[in-house]
C-alpha positions in Angstrom: 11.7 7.0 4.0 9.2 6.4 6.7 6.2 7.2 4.6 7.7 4.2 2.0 7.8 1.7 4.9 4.3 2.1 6.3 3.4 1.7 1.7 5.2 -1.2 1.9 4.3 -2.5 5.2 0.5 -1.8 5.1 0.3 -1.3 1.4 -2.4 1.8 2.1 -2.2 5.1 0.2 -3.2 7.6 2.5 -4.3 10.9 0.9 -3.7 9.9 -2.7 -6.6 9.2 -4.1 -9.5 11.8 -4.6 -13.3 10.7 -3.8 -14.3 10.1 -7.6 -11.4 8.1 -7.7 -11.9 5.9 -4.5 -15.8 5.4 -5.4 -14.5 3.5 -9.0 -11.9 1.3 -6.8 -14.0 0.3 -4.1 -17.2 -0.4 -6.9 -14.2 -2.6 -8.7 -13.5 -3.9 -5.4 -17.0 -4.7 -4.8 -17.5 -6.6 -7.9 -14.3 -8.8 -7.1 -16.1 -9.9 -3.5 -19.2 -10.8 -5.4 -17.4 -12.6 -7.7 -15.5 -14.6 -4.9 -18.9 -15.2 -2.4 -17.9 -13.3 0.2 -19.8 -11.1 2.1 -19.5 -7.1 1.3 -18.8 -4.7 4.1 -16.9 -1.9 4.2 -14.2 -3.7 6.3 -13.5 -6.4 3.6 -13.9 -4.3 0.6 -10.4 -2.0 2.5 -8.9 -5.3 3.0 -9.5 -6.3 -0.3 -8.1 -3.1 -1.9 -5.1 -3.3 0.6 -4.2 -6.9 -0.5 -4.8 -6.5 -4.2 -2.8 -3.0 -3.9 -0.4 -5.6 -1.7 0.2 -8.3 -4.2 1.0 -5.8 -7.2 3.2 -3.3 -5.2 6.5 -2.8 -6.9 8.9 0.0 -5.4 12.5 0.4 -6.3 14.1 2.8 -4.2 17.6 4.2 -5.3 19.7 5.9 -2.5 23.3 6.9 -2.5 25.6 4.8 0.1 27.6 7.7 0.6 28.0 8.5 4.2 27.2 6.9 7.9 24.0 9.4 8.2 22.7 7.6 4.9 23.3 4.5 6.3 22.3 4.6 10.2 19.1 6.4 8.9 18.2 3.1 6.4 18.9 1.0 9.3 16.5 2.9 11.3 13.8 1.5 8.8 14.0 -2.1 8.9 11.0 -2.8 6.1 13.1 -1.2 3.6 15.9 -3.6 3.8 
């Protein structure tokens, strides 16, 4: 559950994409900033990927309500509520 609050939160994938995979996304990513006149570095390419992976970020999470474990747990992770 923690993992799916710092996704939501931060909307960053740590670990899930491989290098090939990252080099197509951030040359996408690139070509979006040109597109808008902004000026490309590194830091605003991430922030760009972060806020595009942001705005289209859909996650349905499906958890039983069976028990007060379940339950003080979820409350432990406020961004999932």
């Amino acid at each position: 559950m923690e993992d799916l609050s710092n996704i939501i939160v931060t909307a960053d994938t740590p670990n899930l994409l491989s290098a090939e995979d990252w080099e197509e996304i951030t040359q996408n990513v690139r070509n979006i900033i040109k597109d808008i006149h902004l000026v490309e570095t590194k830091e605003m390419v991430e922030k760009m990927y972060n806020k595009k992976v942001g705005d289209n970020l859909h996650i349905l999470v499906n958890l039983s309500p069976i028990g007060d474990k379940l339950r003080n747990r979820y409350r432990q992770v406020l961004n999932l509520m």
